[in-house]
N, C-alpha and C positions, 0 to 999 in steps of 0.2 A: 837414821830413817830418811826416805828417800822423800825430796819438796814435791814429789808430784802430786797434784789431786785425787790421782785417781788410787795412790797408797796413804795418801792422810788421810781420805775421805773415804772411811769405810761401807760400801751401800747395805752393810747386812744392818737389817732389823736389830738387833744389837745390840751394835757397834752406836745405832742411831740414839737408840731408846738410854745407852749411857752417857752420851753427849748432853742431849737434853736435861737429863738428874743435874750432870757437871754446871750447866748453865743457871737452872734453878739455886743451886749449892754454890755458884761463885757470885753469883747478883743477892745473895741473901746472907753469905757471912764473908764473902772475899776470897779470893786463891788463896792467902796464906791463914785465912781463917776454915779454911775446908780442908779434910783429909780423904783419901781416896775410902778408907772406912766411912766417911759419912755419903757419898756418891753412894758407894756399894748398898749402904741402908737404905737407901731412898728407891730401890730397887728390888727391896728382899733377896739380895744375894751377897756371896764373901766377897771380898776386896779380889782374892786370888783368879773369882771370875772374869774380874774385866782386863787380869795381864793377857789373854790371848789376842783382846783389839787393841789394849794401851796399856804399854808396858811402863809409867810413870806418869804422875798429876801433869808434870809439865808437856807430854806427850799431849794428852788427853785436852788442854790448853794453849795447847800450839792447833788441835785438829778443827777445834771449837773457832778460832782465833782466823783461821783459812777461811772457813765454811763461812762466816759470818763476815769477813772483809771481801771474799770472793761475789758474796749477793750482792751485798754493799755496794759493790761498783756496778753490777751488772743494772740494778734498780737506777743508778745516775745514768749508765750509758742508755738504758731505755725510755729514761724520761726525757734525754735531750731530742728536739727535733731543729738538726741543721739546716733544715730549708724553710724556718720561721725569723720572724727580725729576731735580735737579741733581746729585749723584754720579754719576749713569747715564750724565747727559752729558756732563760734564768726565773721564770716565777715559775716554770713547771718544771725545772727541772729543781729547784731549792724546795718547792712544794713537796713533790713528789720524797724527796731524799730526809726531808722535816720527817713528813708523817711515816717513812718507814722505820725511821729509828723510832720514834714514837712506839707502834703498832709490835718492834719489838725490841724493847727497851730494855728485856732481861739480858735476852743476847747482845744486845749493842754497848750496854753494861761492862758488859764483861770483857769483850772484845776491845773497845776502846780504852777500858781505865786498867788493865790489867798484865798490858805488853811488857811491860817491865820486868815478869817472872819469866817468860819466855828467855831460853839460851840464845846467844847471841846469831848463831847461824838459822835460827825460826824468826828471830827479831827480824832479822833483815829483810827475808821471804815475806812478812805481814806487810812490814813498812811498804817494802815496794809497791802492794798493793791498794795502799792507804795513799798512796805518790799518785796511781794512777788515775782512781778516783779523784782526787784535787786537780788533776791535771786537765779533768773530761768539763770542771768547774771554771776555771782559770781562761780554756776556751773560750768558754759563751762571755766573760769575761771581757776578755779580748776583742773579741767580736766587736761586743756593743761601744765597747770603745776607739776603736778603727772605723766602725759608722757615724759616732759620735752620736748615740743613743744616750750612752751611759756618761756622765760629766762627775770623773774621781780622777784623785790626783796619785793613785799608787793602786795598780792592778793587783801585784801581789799580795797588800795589807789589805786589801778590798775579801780577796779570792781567800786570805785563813782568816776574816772575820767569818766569810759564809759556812767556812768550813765548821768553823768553831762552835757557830749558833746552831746548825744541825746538831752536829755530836755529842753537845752538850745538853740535847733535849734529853737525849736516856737516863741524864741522871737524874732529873725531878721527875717525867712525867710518871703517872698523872699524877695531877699537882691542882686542887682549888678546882677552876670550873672547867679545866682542860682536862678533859676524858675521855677525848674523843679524837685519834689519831687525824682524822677528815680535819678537823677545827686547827689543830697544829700545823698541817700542810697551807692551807687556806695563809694564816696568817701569817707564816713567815715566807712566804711565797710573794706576798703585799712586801714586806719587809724590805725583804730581798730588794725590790725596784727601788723604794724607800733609799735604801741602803747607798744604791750605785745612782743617781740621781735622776734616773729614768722619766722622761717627761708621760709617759702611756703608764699605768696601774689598771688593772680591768678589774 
């Protein structure tokens, strides 16, 4: 199968609507606790329906796996704004990236704890795209530090702590009195400056 978008990501109605089942079915018993028979149930259709858009689980996990690291980045490159200082841009742009895993946490679930079952030549296609993302992070990163905004003594252990505390929102939330993707962004967006020793917090 061919890494393009526009042949992983199928636009038919669907192709969509069994994506979505996959996502539900993999955030609620795991890829290797789901079988393409239980996708198909959750659908009212046979399993042999969905070989014409995804001819295997790991197909169907690799499409899921695209579509959700491909937003993923697009959400950090739209949150960043390059002609603000570096504080301006790391709490909106960690804000902004908190509360979308948040907001969807089934998908990002899946996406993030799940690349493992992926074959090795999809592995690498995701990965790069999870590189780039960190890399749009790493920037503003940089930045603040070349201004001398930000006062840390290791960009990089800085840039996969940030990484880490986004991504790892999908797996609790909501969790206690966080139910509200807006309250997740808000607060680890504070963090975020917290984090990298930012003299400004707004």
């Amino acid at each position: 199968m061919s890494d393009s978008p526009d042949v992983v990501i199928s636009p038919s109605k669907a192709a969509a609507r069994i994506r979505a089942a996959a996502v539900d079915a993999f955030a609620s018993a795991g890829y290797g606790g789901t079988t393409t028979r239980d996708i198909a149930a959750r659908l009212d259709m046979s399993p042999a329906a969905m070989y014409p858009h995804y001819r295997s689980k790991e197909e169907l996990l690799f499409a899921i796996s695209f579509e959700g690291h491909t937003e993923a980045l697009k959400v950090v490159e739209g949150a960043d704004r390059p002609g603000e200082e570096p504080s301006v841009r790391l709490q909106e742009l960690v804000s902004t990236f908190a509360s979308w895993q948040a907001g969807h946490h089934s998908l990002a679930r899946v996406v993030q704890y799940e690349l493992t079952a992926l074959t090795p030549e999809h592995y690498r296609t995701v990965v790069a795209l999870r590189r780039s993302t960190t890399r749009v992070v790493r920037e503003v990163v940089d930045a603040g530090v070349q201004s001398g905004d930000f006062t840390i003594p290791d960009a990089e252990g800085v840039t996969l702590a940030l990484m880490s505390l986004c991504v790892d929102v999908c797996r609790w939330f909501p969790a206690g009195n966080y139910t509200n993707p807006e309250d997740i962004g808000k607060l680890y967006g504070d963090l975020a400056l917290r984090m990298v020793g930012a003299a400004r917090i707004r």
